[in-house]
Each structure stands twice: as C-alpha cells, then as structure tokens.
C-alpha positions in Angstrom: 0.0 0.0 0.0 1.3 3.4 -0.9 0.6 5.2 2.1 3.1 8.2 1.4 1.0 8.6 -1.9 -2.2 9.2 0.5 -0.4 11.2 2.5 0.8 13.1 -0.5 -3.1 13.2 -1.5 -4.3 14.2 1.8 -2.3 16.8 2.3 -2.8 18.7 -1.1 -7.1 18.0 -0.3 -6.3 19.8 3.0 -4.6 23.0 1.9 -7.8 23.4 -0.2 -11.1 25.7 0.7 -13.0 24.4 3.5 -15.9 25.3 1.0 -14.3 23.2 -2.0 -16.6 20.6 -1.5 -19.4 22.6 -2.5 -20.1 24.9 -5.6 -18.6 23.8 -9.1 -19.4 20.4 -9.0 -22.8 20.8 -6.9 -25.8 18.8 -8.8 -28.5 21.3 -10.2 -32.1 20.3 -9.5 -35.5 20.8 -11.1 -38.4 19.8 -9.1 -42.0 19.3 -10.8 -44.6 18.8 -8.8 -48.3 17.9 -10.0 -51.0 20.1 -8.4 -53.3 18.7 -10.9 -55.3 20.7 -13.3 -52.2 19.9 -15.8 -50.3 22.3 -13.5 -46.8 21.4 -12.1 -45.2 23.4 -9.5 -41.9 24.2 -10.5 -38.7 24.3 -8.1 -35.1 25.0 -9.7 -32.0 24.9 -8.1 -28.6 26.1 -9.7 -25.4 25.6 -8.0 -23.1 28.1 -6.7 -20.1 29.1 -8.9 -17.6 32.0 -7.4 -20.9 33.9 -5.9 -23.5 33.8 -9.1 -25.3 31.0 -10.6 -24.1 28.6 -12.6 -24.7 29.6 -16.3 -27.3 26.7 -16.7 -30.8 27.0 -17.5 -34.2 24.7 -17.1 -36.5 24.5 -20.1 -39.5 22.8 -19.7 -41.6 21.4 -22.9 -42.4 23.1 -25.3 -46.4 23.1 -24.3 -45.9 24.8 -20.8 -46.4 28.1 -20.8 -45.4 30.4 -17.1 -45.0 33.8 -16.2 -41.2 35.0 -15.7 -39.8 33.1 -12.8 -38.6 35.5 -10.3 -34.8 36.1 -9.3 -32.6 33.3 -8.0 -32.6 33.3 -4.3 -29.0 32.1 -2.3 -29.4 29.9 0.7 -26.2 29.6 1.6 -24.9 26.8 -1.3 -27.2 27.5 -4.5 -29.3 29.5 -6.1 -33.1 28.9 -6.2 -36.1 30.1 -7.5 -39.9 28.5 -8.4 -42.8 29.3 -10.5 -46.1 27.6 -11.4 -46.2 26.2 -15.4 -49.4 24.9 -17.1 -48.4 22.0 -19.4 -51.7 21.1 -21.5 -51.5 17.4 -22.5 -48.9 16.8 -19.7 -45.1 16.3 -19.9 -45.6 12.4 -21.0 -43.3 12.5 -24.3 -42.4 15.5 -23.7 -38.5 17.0 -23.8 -37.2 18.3 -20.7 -33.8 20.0 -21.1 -31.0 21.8 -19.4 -29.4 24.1 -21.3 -25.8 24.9 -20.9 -25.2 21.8 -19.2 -22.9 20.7 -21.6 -20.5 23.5 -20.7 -20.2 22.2 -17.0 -18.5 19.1 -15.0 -21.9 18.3 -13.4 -24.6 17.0 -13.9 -28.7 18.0 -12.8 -31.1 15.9 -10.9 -34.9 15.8 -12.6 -37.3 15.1 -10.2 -41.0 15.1 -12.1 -44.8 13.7 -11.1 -46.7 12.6 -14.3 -49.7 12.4 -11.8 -49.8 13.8 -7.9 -48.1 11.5 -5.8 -46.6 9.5 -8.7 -42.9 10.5 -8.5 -40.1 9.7 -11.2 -35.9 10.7 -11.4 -33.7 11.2 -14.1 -30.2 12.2 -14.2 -28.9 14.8 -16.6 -25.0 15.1 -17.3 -22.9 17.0 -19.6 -23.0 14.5 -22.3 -26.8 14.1 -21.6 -28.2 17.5 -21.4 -31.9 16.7 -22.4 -34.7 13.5 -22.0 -37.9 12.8 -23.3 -40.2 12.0 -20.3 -41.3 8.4 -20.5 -45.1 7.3 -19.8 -44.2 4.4 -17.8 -40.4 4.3 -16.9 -39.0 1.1 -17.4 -36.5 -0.7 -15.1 -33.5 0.0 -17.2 -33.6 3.6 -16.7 -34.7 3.5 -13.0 -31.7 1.2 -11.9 -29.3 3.3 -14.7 -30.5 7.4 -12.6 -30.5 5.8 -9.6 -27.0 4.2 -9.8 -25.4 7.4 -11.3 -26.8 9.4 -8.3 -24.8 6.9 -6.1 -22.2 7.3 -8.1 -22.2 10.9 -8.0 -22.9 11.3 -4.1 -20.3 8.9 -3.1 -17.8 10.7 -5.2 -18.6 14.1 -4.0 -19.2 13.3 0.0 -15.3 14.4 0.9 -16.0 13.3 4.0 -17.0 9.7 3.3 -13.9 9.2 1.0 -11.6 10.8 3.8 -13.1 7.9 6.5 -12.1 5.6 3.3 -8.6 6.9 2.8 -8.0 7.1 6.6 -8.6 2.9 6.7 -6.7 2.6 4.0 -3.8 4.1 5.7 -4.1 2.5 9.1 -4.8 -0.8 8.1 -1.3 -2.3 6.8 -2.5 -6.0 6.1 -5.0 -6.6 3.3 -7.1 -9.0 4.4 -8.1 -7.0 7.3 -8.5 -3.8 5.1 -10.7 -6.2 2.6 -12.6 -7.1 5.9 -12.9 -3.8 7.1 -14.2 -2.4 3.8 -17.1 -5.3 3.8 -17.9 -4.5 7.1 -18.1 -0.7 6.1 -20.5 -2.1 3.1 -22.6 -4.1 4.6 -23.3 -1.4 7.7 -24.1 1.7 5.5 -25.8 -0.6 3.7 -28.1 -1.8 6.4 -29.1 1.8 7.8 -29.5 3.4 4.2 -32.5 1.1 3.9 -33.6 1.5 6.9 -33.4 5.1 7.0 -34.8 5.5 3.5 -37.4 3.3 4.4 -38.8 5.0 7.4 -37.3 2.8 10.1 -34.9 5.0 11.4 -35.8 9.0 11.6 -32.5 10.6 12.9 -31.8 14.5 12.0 -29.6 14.8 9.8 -27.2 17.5 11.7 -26.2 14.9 14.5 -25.3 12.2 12.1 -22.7 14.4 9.6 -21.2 15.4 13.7 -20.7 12.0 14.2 -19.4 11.4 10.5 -17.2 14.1 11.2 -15.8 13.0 14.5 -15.8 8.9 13.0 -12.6 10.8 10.9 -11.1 12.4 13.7 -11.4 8.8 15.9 -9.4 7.1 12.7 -6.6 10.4 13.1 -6.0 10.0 16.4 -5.5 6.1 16.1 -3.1 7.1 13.1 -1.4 9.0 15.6 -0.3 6.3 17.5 2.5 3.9 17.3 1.1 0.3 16.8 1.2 -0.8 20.1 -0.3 1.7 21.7 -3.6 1.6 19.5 -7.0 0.3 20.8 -6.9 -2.9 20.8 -10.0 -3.9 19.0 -9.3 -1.4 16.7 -6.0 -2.7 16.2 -6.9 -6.6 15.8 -10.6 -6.1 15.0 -10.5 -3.1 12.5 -13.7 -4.3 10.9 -15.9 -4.0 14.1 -14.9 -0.4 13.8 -15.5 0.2 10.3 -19.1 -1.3 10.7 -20.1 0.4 13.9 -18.9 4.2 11.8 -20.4 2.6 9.1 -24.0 2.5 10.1 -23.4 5.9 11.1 -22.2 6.6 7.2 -25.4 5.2 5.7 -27.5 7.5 8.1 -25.8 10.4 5.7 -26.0 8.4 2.3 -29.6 8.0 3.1 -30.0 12.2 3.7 -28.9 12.5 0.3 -31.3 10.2 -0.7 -34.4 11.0 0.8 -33.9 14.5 -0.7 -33.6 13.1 -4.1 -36.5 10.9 -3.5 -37.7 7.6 -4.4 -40.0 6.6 -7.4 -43.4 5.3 -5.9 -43.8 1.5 -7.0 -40.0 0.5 -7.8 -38.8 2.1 -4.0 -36.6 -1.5 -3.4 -35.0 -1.2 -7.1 -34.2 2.2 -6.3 -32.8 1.6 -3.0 -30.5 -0.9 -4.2 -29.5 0.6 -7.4 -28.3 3.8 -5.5 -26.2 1.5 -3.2 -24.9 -0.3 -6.0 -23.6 3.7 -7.0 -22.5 4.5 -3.7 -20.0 0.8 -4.0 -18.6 1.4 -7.3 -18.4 4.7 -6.7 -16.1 4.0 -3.2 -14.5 0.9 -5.2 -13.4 3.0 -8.0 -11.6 5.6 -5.1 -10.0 2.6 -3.6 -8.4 1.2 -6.7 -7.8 5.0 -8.2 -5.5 5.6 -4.6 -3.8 2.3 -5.4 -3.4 2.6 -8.5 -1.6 5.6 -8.2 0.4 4.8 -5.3 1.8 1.7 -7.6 2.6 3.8 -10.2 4.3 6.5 -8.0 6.1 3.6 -6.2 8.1 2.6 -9.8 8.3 5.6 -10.9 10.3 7.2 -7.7 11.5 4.4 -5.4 13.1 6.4 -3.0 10.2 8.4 -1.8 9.3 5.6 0.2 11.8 5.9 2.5 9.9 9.2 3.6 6.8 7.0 4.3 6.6 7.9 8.5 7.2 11.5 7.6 4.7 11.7 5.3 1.8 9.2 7.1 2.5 11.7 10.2 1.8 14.6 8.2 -1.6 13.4 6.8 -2.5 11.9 9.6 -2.8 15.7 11.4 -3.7 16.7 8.3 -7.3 14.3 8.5 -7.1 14.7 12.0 -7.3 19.0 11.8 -10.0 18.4 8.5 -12.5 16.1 10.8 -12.5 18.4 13.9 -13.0 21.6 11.8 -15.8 19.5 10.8 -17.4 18.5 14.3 -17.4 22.1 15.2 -18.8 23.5 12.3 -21.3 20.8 12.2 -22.1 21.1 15.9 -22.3 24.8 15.8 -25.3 24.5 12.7 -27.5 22.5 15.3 
C-alpha cells in the first residue's frame, strides 16, 4: 500500500477551501410537482459558482407556458427560484432539457410527477443535457439514474472518502483492510435502507457530527505507534469500520431522501443507488492504489519518507474532521 502517496493526497485535499466541497461540482435540481389541473409546480436549483449561478438554465416542454420566474434566491450553497407552469396534455413524451449543461463538470437531478403522488428521477449530465419524459419508466432507466446518483454522491461526499482513505492508511494488512471495507459495506448498507425506508428517523445534523468526529477517531489512532492503539481497533478493524459505518449510511440515506424515491420501484431504487455509492467508493479505492503503484516505480526512494509523510496526513485528517465536528455542531 502506498501510504506516502495518501499522505501526498491528503495533504494537497487539506490545503484546499473548506468550501471546496461545494459549488462547481454541486448537482443542479428541477423539481416538478403535479397540483393537478395539468399544473406542475416548479422548483429550480442552480449551484453556486464564485458567488453567481451557474450559467445553466431549465427548459420545460415546449407546451408549458409560465410567467417570468422571479430572481434566484442564495441559501447559503445555490441558487433557487420556483414558479407555477401549465403543461396542457402533460409532460408524458415530452423534452425536458437543461441548457448549458454541456458546458459544466456536473450533472442536474430531474425530479418530475406525471400524476400527484406519482414520482419519477432522471439524471442529466454533460454528455446528456436533455430526455424525453417516458409514460411508464422502465426498469433499465430507473436502476441506470439511480445508480449514477450513487455514483455521483459517493464521489462528492469528501468526507465519506476521507473515513475511506484514513482505513486505508491504518490498516497495513490486506485481508483486514478487505474485511474492514465489507464490514463498512454491509453497515451503510443496512441503515440506508432502513433510514430511506422510514425505520430510522434521525436528523440529519447529529449524524454528519458524528461522521465528522468517526474521521477524527481514525486520526487520532493514526497517531499512535502500533502498540499503543485500541486494541479492537487494532486486531478487530472491521468491528470499527461497521459500527462508523452505520453511522455513514444514516448520511447516504440524507442524500437520498432529498432526491427521493419513485413510488412502485422504492426496493429497485434503493439498491441501485447502493450499487452507485460501491462502485463509486470501489473505483476511489483502486484509483488511490493505482496511483500509489505507479508512484512507487516511478520514484522508489520516496518511500523511505513514508513515516514522515503518514505523520503529516494523519494531522492533516485529524485538523479536517475536527474543523468539521465544530462546524457541524455549531449548525444545530
């Protein structure tokens, strides 16, 4: 394992922004909601991008006809706005598009009723910038949005990958990293159901604190010389990955309760994000390791700086996840 090349990594994600994680790379989001009466209200949501909205634009079909939205709003991470649109016939084979999307690195969530109640997702990206709005959405396309979203959310959730990076540098053996990373699975796995599901209603504040301080409880273990570790966290990494991991799938299942599940196919859904959030983490993992092997043959004697370097991101993870705890703590 290359864990200067992490260290490397971690520090250079450290030096950035606090705010990095939001803005450029922010999903947009168009909400339709039926009111009936072939009337949808309309909820649009553009990211952030160096204090003005990102240069993208909704455009309904072609039979809706609204007054002029009114101005953009900022709360704090995007812009929003929302207007009322009659659609006469209603938006079934209709072309929903998003101009200017082809311009950006990210990609807009479509949330749309075809009837009140009746709730459907599609994902928009740069190489995708428009759809024509199915009458009955088959499977393919339900398990293909639902999986990018996963994707997507995994991908962007810094602090999710940072818990990731952190096991990968404290766990030295592989078999126990492979154990600890199923463990991690099967946990967030576990509460995103239940949470999406209704099981478990936990606010979300509490449970990105606890994300938070999960990194900062992986730091201070780094911090330590091998001996002087918690013990079960030293011979039983993967009952700590688990127990941080059900805590994980509390956030992923934030994320997707704000998305939204498509009434009638909620299990497809469910597991088809999942399935996004995996390959999303799997692709990190073998991205890291893939790099760190490359590194490794291409500048051998870097890795006798390994210690120096592993010391350095480990405050460096450590000073991220408390800024986090307070900050998070602090929005209560």
């Amino acid at each position: 394992m290359m864990r200067w090349l992490l260290a490397l990594l971690i520090v250079v994600c450290t030096s950035l922004p606090a705010s990095l994680s939001a803005h450029a790379l922010d999903p947009g989001y168009l909400d339709l909601v039926s009111i009936g009466q072939d009337r949808w209200r309309v909820f649009w949501r553009a990211p952030d991008v160096s204090g003005r909205p990102m240069p993208i634009e909704a455009r309904l079909p072609e039979n809706c006809s609204f007054d002029a939205p009114p101005p953009s709003v900022f709360d704090g991470r995007a812009w929003t706005t929302g207007w009322v649109a009659t659609c006469p016939g209603g938006l079934e084979g209709r072309v929903i598009e998003i101009a200017g999307l082809d311009q950006t690195r990210t990609d807009t969530l479509v949330r749309y009723e075809l009837q009140p109640g009746k709730t459907q997702v599609h994902r928009l990206t740069s190489a995708e910038t428009a759809f024509t709005v199915p009458v009955n959405p088959g499977l393919v396309e339900i398990v293909s949005s639902y999986v990018g979203l996963g994707i997507t959310h995994i991908l962007e959730g810094v602090d999710h990958l940072l818990f990731v990076f952190a096991l990968l540098l404290l766990i030295r053996n592989r078999a126990r990293l492979l154990w600890a990373i199923t463990a991690f699975t099967i946990a967030h796995s576990i509460t995103l159901a239940a949470a999406s599901l209704g099981w478990l209603n936990i606010p979300p504040p509490p449970v990105e604190a606890v994300i938070a301080l999960s990194i900062v409880f992986l730091a201070y273990e780094l911090s330590l010389p091998p001996h002087a570790r918690d013990p079960v966290a030293e011979r039983f990494p993967w009952v700590v990955s688990f127990a941080f991991g059900l805590i994980h799938g509390l956030g992923f299942a934030g994320a997707l309760r704000e998305i939204g599940l498509p009434d009638g196919d909620i299990p497809l859904a469910l597991f088809a994000f999942n399935v996004g959030v995996e390959i999303g983490q799997i692709l990190f993992i073998l991205l890291v390791l893939a790099a760190g092997a490359t590194a490794r043959r291409l500048y051998p004697q870097i890795s006798a700086q390994t210690a120096t370097l592993t010391r350095v991101a480990t405050y460096g993870i450590g000073s991220l996840g408390a800024f986090w705890v307070i900050d998070r703590i602090a929005g209560f």
